[in-house]
MDAnalysis code that builds the backbone (N, CA, C; Angstrom):
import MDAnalysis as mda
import numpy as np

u = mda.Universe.empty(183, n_residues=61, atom_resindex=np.repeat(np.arange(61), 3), trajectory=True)
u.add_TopologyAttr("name", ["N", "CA", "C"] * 61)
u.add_TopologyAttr("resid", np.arange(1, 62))
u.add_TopologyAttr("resname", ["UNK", "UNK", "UNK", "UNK", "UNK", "UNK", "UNK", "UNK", "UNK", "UNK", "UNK", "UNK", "UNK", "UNK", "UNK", "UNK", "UNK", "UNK", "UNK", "UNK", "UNK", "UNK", "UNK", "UNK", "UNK", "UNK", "UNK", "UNK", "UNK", "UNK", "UNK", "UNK", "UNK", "UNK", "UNK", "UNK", "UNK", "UNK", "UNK", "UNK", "UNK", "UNK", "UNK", "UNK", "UNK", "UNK", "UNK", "UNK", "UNK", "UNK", "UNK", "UNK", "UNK", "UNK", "UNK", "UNK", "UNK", "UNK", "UNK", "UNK", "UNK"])
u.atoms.positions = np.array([
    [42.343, -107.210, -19.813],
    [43.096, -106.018, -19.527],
    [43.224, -105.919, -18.004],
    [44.116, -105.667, -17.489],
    [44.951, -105.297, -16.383],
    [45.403, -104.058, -16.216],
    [45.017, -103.780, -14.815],
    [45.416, -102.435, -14.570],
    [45.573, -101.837, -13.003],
    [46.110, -100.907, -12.976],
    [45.889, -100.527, -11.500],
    [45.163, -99.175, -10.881],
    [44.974, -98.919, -10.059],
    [43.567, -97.868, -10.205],
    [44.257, -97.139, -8.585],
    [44.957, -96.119, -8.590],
    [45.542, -95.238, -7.691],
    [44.496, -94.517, -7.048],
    [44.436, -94.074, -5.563],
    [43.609, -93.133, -4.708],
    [44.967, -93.104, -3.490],
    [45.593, -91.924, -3.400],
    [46.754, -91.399, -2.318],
    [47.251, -92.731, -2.309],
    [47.614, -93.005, -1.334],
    [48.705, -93.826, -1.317],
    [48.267, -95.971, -1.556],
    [47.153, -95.810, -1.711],
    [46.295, -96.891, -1.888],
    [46.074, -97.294, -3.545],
    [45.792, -98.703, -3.519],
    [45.809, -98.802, -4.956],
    [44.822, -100.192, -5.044],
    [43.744, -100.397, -6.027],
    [43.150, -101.759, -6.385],
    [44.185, -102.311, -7.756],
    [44.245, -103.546, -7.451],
    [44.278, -103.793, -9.070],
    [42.910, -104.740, -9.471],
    [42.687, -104.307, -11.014],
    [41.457, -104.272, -11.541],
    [41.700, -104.935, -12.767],
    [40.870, -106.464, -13.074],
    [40.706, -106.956, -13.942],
    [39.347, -107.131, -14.723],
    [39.751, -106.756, -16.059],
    [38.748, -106.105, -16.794],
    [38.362, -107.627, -17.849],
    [37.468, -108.289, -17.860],
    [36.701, -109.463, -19.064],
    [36.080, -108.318, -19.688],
    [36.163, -108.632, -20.817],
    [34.857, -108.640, -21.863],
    [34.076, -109.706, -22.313],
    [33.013, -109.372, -21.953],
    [31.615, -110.557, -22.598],
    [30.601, -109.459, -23.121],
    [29.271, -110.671, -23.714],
    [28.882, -110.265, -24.228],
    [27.168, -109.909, -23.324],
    [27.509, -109.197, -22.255],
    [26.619, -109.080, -20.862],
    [25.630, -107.822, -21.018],
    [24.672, -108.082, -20.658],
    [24.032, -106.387, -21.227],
    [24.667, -105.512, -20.168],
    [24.713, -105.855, -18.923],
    [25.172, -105.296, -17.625],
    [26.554, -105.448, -17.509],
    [27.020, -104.594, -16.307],
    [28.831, -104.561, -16.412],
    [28.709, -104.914, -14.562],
    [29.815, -106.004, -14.362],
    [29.185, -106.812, -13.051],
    [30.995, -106.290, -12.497],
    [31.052, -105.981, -10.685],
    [32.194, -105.698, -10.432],
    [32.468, -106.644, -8.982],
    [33.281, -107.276, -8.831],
    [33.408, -108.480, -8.140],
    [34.831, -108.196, -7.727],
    [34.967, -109.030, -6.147],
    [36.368, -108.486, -5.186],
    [36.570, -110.451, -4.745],
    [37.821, -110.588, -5.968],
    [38.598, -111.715, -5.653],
    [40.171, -111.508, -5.723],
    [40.365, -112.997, -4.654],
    [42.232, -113.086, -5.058],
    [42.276, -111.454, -5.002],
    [42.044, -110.533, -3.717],
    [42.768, -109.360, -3.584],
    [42.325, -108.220, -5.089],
    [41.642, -108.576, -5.596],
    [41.548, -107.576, -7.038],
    [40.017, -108.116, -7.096],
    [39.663, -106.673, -8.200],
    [38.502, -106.145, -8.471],
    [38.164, -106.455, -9.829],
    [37.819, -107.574, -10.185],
    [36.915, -108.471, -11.392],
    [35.763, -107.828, -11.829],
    [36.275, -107.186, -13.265],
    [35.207, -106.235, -13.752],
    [34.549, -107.082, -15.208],
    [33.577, -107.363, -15.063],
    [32.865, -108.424, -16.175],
    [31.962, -107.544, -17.577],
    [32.372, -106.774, -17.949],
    [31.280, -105.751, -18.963],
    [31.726, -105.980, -20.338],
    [30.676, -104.983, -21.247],
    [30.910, -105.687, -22.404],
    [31.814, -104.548, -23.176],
    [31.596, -104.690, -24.316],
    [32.728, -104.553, -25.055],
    [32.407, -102.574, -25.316],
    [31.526, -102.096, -25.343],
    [30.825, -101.220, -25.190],
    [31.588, -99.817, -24.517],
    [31.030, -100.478, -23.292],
    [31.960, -99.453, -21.787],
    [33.598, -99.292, -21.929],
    [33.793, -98.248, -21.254],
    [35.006, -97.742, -21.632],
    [35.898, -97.570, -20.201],
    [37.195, -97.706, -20.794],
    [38.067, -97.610, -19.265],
    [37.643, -96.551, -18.457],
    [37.290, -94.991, -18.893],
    [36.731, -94.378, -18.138],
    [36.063, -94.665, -17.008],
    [35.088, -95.125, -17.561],
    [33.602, -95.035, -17.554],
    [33.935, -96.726, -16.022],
    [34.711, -97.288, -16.660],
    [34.707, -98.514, -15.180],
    [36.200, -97.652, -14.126],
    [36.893, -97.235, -14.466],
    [37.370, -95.968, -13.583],
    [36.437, -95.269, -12.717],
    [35.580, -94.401, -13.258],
    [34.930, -93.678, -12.651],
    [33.389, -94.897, -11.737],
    [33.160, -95.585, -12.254],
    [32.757, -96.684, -11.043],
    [33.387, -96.930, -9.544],
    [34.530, -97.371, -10.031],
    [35.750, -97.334, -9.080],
    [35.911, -96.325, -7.789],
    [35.868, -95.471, -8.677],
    [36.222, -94.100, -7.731],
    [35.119, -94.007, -6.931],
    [34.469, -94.284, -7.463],
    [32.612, -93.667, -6.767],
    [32.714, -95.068, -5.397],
    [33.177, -96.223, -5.828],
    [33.002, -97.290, -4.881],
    [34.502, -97.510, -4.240],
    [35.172, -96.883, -4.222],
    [36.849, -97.527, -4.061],
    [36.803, -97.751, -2.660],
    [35.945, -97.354, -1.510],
    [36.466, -97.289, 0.060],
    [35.873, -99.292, 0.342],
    [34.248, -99.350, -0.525],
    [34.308, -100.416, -0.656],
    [35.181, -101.477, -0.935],
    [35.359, -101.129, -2.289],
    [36.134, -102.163, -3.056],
    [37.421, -102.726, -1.913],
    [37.973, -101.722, -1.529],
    [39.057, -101.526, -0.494],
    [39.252, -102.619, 0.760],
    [38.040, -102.359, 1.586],
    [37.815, -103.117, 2.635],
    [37.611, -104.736, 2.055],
    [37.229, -104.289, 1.685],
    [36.481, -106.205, 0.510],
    [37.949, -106.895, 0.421],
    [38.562, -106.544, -0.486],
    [39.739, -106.785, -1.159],
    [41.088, -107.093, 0.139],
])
């Protein structure tokens, strides 16, 4: 799943794997934010990750 994740005029795009990981792992390649979790977690729920880390993710990316 593919997606894009808006803050004002700024934007990540965010690619979402599912495995079968106990942990949900968030990684800054190729310009986008490689989200590795399992089947479990919910778009929310790696949204609201996002938000909490986006100034990071940002600079990284």
């Amino acid at each position: 799943m593919v997606f894009k994740y808006y803050k004002n005029d700024l934007y990540l795009t965010v690619e979402v794997m599912r495995k079968q990981n106990k942990h949900s792992y968030f990684r800054v390649r190729d310009g986008k934010v490689l989200v590795t979790a399992n089947k479990t977690i919910t778009k929310e729920e790696i949204e609201k990750i996002i938000k909490t880390n986006f100034d990071n993710f940002y600079k990284t990316a």
